[in-house]
N, CA, C and O atoms as a Maestro MAE file, in Angstrom:
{
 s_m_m2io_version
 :::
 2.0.0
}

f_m_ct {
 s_m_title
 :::
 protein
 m_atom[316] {
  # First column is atom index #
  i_m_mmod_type
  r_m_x_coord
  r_m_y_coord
  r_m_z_coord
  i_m_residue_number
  s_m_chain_name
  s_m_pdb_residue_name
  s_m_pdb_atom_name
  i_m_atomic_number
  :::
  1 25 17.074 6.247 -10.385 1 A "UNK " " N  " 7
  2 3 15.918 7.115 -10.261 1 A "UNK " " CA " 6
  3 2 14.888 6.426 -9.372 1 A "UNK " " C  " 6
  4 15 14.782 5.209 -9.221 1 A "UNK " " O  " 8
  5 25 14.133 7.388 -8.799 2 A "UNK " " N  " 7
  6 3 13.134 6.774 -7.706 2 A "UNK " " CA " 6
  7 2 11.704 7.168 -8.294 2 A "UNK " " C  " 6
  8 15 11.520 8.191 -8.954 2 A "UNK " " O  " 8
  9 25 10.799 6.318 -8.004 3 A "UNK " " N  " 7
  10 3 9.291 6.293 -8.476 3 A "UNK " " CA " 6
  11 2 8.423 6.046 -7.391 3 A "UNK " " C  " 6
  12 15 8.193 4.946 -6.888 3 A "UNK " " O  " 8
  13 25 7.849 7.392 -6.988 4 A "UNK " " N  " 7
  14 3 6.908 6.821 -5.590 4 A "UNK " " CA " 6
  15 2 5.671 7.780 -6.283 4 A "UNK " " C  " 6
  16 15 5.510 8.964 -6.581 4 A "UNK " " O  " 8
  17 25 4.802 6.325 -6.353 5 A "UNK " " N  " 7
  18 3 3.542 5.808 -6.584 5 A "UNK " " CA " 6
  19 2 2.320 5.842 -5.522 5 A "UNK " " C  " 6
  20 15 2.272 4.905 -4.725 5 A "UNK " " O  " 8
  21 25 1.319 6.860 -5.449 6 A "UNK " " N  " 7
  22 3 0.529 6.984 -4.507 6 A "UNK " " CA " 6
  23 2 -1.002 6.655 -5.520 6 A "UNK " " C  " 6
  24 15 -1.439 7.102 -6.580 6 A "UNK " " O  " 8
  25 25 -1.531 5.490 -4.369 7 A "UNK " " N  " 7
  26 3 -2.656 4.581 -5.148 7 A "UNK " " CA " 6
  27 2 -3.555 5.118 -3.816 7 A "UNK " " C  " 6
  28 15 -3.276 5.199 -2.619 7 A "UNK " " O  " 8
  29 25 -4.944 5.494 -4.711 8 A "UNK " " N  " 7
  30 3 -6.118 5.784 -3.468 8 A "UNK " " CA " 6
  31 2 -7.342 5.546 -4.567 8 A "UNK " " C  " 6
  32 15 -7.426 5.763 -5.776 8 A "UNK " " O  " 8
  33 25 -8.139 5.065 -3.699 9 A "UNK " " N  " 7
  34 3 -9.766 5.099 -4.082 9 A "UNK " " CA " 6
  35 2 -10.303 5.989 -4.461 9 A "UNK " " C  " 6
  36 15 -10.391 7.080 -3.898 9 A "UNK " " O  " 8
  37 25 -10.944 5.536 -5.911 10 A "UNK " " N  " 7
  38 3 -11.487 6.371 -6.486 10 A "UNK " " CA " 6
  39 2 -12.827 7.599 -6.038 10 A "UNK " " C  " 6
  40 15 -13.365 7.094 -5.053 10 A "UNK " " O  " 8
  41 25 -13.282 8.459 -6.243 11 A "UNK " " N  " 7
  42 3 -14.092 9.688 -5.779 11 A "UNK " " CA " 6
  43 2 -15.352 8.441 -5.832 11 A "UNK " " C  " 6
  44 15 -15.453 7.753 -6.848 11 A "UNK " " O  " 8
  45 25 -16.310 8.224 -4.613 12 A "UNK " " N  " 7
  46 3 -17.219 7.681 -4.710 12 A "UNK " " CA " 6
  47 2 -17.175 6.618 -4.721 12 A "UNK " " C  " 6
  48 15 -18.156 6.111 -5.264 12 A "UNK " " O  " 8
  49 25 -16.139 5.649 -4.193 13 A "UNK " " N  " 7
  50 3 -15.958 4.422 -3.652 13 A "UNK " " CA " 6
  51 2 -15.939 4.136 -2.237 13 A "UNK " " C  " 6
  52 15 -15.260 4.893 -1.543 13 A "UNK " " O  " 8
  53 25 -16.496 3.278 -1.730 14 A "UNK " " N  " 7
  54 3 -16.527 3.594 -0.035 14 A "UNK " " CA " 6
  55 2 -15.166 2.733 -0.018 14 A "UNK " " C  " 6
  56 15 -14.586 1.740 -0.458 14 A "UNK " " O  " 8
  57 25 -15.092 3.904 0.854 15 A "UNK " " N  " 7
  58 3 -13.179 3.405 1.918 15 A "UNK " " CA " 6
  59 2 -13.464 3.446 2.955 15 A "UNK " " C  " 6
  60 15 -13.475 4.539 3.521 15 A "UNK " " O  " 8
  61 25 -13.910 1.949 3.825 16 A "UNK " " N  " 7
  62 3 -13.966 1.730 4.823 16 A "UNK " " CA " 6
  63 2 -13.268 1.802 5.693 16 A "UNK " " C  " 6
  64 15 -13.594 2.192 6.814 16 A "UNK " " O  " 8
  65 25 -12.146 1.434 5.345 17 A "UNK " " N  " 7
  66 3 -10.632 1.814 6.254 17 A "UNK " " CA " 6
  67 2 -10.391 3.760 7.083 17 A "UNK " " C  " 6
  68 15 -10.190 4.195 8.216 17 A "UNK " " O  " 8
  69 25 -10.590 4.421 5.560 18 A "UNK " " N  " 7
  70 3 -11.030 5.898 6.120 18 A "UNK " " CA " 6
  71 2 -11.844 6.193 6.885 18 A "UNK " " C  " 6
  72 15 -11.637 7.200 7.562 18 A "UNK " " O  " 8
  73 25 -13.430 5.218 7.127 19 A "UNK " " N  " 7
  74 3 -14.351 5.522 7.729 19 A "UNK " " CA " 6
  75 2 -14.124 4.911 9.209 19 A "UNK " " C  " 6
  76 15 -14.879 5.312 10.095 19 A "UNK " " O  " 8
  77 25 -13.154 3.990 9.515 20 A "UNK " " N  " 7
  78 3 -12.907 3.211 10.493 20 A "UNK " " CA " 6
  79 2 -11.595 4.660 11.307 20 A "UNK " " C  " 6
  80 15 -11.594 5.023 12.484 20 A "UNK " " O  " 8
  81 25 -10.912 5.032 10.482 21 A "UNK " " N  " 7
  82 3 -10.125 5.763 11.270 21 A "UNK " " CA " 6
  83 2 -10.509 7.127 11.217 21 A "UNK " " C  " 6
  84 15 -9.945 7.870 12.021 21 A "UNK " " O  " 8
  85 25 -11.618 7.777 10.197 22 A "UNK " " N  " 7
  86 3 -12.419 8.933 11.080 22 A "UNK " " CA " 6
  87 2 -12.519 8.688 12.229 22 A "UNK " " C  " 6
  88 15 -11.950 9.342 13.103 22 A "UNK " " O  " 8
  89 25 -13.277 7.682 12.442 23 A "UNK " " N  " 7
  90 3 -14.273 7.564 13.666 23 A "UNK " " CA " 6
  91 2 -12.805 7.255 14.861 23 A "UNK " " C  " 6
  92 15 -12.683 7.662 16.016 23 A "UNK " " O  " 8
  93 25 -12.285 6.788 14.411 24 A "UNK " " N  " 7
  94 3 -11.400 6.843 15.762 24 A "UNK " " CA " 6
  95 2 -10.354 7.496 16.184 24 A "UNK " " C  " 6
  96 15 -9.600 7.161 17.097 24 A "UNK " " O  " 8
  97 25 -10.284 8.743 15.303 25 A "UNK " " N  " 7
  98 3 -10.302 10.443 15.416 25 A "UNK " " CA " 6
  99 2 -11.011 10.952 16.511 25 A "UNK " " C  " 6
  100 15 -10.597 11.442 17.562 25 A "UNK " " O  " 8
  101 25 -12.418 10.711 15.997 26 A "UNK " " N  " 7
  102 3 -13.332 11.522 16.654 26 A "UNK " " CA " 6
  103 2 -13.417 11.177 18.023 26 A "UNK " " C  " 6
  104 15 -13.787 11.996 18.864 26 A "UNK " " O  " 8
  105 25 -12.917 9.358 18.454 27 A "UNK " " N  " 7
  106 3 -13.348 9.341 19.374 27 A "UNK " " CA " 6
  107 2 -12.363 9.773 20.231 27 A "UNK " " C  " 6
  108 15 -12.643 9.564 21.411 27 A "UNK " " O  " 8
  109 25 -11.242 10.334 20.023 28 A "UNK " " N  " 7
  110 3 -9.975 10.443 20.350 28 A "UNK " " CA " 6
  111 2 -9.696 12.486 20.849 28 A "UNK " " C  " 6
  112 15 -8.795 13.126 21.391 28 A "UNK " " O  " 8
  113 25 -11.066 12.808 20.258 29 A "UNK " " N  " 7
  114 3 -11.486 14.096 20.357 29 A "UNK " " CA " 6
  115 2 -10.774 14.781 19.572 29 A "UNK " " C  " 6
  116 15 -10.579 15.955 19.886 29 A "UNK " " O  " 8
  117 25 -10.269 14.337 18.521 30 A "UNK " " N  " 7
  118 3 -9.349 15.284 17.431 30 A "UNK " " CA " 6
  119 2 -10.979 15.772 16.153 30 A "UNK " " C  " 6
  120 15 -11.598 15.091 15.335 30 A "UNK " " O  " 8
  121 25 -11.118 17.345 16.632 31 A "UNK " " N  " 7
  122 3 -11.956 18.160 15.541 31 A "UNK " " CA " 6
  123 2 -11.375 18.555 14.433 31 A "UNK " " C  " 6
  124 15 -10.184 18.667 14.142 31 A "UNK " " O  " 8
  125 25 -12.368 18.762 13.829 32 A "UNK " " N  " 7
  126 3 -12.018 19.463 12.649 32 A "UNK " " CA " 6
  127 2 -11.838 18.407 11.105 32 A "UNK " " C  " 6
  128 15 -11.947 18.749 9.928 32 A "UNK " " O  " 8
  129 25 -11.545 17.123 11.673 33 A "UNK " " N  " 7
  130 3 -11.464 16.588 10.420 33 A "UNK " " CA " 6
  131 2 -13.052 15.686 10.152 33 A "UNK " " C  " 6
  132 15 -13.716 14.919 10.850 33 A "UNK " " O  " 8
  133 25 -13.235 16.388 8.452 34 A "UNK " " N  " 7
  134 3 -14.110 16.420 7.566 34 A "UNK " " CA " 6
  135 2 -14.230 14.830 7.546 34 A "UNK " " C  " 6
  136 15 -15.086 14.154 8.116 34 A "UNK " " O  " 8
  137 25 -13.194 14.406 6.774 35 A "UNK " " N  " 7
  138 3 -13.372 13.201 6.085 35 A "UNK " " CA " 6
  139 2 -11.975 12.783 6.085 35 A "UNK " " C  " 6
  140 15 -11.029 13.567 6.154 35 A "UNK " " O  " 8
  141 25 -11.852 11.030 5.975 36 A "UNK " " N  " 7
  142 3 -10.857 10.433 5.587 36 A "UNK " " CA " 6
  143 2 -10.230 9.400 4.552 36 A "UNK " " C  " 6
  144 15 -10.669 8.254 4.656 36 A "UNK " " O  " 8
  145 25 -9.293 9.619 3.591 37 A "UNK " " N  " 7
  146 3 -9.171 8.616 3.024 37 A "UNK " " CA " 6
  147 2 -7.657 7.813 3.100 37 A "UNK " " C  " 6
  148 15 -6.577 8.404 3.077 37 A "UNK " " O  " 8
  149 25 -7.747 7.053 3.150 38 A "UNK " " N  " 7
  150 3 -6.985 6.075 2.976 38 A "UNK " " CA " 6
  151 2 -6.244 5.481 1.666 38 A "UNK " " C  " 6
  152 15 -6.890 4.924 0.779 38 A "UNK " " O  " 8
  153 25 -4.881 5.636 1.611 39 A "UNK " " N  " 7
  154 3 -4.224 4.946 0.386 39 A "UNK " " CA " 6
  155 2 -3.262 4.281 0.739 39 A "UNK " " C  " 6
  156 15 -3.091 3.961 1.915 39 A "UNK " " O  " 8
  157 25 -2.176 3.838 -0.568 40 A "UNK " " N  " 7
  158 3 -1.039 3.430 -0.137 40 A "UNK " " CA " 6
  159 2 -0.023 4.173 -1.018 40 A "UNK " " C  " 6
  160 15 -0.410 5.091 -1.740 40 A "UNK " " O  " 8
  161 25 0.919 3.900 -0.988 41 A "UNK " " N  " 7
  162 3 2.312 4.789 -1.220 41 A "UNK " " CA " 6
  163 2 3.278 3.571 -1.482 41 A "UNK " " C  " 6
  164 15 3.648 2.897 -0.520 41 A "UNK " " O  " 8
  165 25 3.708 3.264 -2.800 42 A "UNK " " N  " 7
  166 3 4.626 2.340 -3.565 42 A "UNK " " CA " 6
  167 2 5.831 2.675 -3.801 42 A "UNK " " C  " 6
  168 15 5.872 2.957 -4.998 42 A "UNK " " O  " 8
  169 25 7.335 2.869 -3.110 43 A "UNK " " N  " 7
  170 3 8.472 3.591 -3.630 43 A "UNK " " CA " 6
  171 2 9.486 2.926 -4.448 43 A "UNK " " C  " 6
  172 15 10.488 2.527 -3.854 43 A "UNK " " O  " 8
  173 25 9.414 2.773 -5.484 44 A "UNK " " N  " 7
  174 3 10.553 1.651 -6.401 44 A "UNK " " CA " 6
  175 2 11.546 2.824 -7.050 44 A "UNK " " C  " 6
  176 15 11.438 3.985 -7.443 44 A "UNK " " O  " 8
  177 25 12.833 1.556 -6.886 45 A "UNK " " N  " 7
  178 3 14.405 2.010 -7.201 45 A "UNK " " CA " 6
  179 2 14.418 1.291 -8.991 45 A "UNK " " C  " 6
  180 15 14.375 0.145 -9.436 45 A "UNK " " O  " 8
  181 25 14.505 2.719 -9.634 46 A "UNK " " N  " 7
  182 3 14.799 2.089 -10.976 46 A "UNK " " CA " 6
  183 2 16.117 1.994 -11.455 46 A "UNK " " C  " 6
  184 15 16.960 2.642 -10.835 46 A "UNK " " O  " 8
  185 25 16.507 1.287 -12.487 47 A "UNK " " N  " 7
  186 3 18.213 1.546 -12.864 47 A "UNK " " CA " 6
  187 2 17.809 2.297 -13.793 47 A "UNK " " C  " 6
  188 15 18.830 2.835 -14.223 47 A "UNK " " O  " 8
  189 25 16.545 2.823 -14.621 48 A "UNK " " N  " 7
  190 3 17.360 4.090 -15.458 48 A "UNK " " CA " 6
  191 2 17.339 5.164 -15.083 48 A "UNK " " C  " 6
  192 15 16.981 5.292 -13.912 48 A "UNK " " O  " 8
  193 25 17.681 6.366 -15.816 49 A "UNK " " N  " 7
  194 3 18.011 7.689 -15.636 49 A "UNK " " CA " 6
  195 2 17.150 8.440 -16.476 49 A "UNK " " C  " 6
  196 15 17.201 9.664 -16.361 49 A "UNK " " O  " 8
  197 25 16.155 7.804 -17.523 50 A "UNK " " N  " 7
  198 3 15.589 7.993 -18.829 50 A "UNK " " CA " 6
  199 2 14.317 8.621 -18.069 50 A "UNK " " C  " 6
  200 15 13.767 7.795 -17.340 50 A "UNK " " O  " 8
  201 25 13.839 9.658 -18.074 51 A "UNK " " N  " 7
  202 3 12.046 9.882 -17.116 51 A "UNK " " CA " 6
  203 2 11.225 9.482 -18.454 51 A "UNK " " C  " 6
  204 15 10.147 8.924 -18.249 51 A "UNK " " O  " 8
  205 25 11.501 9.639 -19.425 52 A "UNK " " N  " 7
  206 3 10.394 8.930 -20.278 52 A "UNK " " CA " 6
  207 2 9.634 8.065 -20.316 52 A "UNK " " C  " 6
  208 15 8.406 8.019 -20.377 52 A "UNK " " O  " 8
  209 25 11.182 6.626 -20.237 53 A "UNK " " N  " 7
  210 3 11.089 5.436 -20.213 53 A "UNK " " CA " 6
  211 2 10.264 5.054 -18.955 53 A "UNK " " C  " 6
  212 15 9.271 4.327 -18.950 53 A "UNK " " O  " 8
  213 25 10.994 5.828 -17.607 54 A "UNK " " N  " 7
  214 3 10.958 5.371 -16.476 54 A "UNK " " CA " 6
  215 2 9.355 5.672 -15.959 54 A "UNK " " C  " 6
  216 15 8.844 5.192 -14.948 54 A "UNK " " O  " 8
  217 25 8.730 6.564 -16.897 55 A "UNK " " N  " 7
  218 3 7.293 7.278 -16.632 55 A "UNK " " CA " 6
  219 2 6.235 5.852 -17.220 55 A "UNK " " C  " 6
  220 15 5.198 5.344 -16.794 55 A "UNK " " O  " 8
  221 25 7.159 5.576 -18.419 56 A "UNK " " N  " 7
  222 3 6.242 4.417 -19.003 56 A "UNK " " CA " 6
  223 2 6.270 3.183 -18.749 56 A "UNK " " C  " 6
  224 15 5.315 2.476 -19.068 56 A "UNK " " O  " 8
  225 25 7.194 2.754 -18.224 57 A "UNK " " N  " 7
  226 3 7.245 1.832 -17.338 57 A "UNK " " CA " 6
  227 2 6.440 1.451 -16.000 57 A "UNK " " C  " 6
  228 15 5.857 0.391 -15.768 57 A "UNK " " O  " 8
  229 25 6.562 2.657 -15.127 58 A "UNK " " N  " 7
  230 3 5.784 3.034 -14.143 58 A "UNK " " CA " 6
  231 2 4.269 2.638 -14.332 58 A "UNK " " C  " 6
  232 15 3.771 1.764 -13.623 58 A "UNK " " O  " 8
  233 25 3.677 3.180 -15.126 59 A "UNK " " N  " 7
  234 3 1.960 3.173 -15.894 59 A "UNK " " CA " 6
  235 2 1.635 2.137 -16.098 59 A "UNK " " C  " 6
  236 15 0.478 1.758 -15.918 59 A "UNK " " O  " 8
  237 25 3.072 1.021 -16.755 60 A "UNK " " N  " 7
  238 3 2.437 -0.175 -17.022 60 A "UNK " " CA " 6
  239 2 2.389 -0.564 -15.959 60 A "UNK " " C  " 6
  240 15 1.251 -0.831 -15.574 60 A "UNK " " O  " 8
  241 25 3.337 -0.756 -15.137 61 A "UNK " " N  " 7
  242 3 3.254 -1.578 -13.715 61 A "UNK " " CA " 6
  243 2 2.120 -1.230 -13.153 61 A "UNK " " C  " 6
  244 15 1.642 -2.100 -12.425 61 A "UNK " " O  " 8
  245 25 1.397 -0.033 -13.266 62 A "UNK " " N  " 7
  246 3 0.440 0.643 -12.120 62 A "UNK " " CA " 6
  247 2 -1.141 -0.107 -12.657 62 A "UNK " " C  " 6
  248 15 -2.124 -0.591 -12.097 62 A "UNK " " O  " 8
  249 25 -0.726 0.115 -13.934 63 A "UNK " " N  " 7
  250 3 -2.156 -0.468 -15.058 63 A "UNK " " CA " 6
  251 2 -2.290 -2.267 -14.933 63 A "UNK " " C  " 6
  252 15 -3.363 -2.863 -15.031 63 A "UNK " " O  " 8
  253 25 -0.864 -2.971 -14.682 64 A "UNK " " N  " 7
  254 3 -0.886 -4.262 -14.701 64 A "UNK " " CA " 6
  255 2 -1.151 -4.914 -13.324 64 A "UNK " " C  " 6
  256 15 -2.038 -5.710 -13.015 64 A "UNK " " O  " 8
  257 25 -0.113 -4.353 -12.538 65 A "UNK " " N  " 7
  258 3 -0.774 -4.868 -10.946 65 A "UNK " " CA " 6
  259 2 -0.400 -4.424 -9.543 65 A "UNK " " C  " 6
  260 15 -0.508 -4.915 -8.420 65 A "UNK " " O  " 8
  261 25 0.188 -3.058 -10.165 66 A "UNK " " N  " 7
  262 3 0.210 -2.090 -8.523 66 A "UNK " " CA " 6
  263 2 -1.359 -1.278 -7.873 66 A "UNK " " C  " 6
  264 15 -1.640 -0.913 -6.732 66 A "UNK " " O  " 8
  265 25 -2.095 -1.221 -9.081 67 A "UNK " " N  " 7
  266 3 -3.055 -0.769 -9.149 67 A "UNK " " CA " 6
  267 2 -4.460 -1.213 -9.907 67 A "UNK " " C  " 6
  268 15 -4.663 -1.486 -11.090 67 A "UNK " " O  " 8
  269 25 -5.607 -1.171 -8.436 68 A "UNK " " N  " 7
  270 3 -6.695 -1.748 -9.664 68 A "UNK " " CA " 6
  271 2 -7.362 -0.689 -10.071 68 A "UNK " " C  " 6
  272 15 -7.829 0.141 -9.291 68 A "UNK " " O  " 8
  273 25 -7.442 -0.642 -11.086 69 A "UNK " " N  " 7
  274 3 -7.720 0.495 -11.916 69 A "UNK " " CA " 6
  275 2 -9.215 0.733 -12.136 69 A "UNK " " C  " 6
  276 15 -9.596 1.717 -12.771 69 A "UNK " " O  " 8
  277 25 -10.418 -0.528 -11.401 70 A "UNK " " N  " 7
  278 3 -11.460 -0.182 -11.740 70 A "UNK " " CA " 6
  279 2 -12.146 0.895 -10.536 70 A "UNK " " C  " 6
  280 15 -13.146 1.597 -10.685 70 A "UNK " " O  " 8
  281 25 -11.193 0.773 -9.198 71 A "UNK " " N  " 7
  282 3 -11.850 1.458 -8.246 71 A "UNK " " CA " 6
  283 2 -11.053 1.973 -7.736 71 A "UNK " " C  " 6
  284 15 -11.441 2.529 -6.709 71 A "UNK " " O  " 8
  285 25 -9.065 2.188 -8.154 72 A "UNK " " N  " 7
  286 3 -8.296 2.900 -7.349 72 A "UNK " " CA " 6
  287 2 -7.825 4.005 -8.490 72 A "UNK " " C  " 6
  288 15 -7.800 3.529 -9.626 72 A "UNK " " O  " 8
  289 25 -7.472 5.308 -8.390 73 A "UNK " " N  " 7
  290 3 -6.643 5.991 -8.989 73 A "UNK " " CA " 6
  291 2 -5.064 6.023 -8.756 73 A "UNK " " C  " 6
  292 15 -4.747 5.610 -7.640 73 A "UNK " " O  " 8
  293 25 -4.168 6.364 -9.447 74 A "UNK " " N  " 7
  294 3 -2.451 6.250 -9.151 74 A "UNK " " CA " 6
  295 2 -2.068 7.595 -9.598 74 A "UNK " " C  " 6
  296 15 -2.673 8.191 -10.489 74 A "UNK " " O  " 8
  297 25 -0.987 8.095 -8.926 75 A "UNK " " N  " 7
  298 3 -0.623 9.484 -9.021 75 A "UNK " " CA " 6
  299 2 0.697 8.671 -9.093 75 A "UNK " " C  " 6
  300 15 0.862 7.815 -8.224 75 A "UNK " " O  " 8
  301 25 2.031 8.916 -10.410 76 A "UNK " " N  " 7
  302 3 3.335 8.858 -10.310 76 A "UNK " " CA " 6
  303 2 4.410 9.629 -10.242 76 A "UNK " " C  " 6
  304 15 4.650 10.061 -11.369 76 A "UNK " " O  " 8
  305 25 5.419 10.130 -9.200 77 A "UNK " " N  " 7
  306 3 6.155 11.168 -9.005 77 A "UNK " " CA " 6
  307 2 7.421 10.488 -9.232 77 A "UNK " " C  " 6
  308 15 7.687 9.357 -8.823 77 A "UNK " " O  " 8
  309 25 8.192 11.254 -9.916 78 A "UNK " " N  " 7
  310 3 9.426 11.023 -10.113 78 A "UNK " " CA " 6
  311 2 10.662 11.854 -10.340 78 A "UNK " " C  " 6
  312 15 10.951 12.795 -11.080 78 A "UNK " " O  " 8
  313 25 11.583 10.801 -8.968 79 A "UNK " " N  " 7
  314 3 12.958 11.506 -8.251 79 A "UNK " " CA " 6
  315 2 14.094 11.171 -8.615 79 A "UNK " " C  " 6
  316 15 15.085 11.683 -8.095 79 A "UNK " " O  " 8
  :::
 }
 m_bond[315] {
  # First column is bond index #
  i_m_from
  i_m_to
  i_m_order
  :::
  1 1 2 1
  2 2 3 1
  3 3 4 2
  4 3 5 1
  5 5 6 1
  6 6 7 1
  7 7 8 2
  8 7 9 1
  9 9 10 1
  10 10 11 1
  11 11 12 2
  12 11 13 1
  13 13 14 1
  14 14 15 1
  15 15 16 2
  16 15 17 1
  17 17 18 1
  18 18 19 1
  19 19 20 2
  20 19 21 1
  21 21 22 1
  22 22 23 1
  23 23 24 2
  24 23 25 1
  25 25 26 1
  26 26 27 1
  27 27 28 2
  28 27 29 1
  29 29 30 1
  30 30 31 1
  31 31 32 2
  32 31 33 1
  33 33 34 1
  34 34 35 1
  35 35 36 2
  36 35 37 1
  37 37 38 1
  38 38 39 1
  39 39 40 2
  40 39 41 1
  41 41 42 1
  42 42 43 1
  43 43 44 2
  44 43 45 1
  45 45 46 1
  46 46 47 1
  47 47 48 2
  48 47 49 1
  49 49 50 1
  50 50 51 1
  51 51 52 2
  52 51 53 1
  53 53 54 1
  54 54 55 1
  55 55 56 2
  56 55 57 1
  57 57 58 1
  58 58 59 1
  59 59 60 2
  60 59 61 1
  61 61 62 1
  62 62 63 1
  63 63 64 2
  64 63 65 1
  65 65 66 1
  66 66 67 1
  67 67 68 2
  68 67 69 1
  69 69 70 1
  70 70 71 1
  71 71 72 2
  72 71 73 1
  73 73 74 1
  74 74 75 1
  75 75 76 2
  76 75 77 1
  77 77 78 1
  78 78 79 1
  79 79 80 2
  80 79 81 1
  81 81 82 1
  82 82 83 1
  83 83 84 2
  84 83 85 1
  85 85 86 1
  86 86 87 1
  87 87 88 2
  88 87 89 1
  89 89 90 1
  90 90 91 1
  91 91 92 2
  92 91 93 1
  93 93 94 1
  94 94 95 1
  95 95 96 2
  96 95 97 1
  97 97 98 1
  98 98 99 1
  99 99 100 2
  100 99 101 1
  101 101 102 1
  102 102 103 1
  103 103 104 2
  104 103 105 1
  105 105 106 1
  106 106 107 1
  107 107 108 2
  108 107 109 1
  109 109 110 1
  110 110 111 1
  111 111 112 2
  112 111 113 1
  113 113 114 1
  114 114 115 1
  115 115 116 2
  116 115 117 1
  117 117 118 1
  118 118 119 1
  119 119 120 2
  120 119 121 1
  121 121 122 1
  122 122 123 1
  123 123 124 2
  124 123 125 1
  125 125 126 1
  126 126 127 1
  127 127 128 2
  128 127 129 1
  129 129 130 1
  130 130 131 1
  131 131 132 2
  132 131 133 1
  133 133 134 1
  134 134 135 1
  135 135 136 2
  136 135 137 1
  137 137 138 1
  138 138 139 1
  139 139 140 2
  140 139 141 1
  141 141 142 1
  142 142 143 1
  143 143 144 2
  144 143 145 1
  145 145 146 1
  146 146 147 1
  147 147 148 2
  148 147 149 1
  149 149 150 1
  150 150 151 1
  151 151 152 2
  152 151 153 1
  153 153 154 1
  154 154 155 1
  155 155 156 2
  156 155 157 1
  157 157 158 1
  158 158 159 1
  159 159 160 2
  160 159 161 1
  161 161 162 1
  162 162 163 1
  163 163 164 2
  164 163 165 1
  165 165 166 1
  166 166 167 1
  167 167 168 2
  168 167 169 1
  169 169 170 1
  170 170 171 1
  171 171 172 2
  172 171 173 1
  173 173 174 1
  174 174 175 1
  175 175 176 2
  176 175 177 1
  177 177 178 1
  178 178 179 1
  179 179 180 2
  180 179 181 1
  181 181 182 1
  182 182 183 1
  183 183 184 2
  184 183 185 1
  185 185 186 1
  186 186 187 1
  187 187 188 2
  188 187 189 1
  189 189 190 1
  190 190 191 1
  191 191 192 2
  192 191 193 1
  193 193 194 1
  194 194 195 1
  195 195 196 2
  196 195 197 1
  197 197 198 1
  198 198 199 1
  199 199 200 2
  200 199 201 1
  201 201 202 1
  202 202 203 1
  203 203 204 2
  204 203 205 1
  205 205 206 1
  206 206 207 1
  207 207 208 2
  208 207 209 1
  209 209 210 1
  210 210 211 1
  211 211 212 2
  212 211 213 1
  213 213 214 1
  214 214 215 1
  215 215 216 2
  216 215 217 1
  217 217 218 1
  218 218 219 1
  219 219 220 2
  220 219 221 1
  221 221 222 1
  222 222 223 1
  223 223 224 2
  224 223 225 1
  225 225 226 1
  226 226 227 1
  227 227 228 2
  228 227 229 1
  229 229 230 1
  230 230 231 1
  231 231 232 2
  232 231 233 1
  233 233 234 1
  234 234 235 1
  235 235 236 2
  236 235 237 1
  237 237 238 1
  238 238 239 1
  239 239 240 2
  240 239 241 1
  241 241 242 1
  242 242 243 1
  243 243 244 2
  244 243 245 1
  245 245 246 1
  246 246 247 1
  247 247 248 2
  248 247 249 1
  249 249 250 1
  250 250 251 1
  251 251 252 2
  252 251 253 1
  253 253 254 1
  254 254 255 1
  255 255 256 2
  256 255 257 1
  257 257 258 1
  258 258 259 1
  259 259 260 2
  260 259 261 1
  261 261 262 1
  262 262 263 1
  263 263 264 2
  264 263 265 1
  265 265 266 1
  266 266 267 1
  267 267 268 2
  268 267 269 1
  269 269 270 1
  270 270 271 1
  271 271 272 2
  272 271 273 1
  273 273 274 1
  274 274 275 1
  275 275 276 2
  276 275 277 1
  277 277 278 1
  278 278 279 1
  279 279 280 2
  280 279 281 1
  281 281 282 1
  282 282 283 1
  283 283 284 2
  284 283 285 1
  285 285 286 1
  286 286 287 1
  287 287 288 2
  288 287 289 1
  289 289 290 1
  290 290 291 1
  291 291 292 2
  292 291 293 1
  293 293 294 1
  294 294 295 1
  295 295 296 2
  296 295 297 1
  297 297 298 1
  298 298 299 1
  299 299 300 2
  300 299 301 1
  301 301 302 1
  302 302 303 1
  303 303 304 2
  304 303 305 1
  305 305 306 1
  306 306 307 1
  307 307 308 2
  308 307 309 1
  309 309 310 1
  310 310 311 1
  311 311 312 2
  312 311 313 1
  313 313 314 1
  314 314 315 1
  315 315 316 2
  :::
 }
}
């Protein structure tokens, strides 16, 4: 089973990285975009087959150190 893990900054944290590649959008003359944020995307190969297990497993890893939890949020999808 596959677990891809998308970690982004929380609502009201400055993401400088987003603000660095707005701007070089804009300077690039691409309109229309509002705002940008920036995350990352974690894809791990599990050996079980269990989505329970494999959900709770996931959370811990995300809660222990895929994710800092005081200023990033984690979204877990599982394939």
């Amino acid at each position: 089973m596959k677990a891809i893990v998308n970690v982004s900054l929380k609502t009201g944290v400055l993401d400088s990285q987003g603000k660095a590649v707005h701007h070089a959008l804009d300077s690039l003359h691409f309109s229309g975009v509002n705002d940008v944020r920036v995350g990352k995307q974690i894809v791990l190969q599990l050996d079980t087959e269990d989505k329970t297990q494999a959900m709770s497993d996931v959370q811990k890893m995300c809660e222990e150190l895929l994710a800092n939890t005081v200023i990033e949020d984690y979204e877990i999808e599982l394939v």
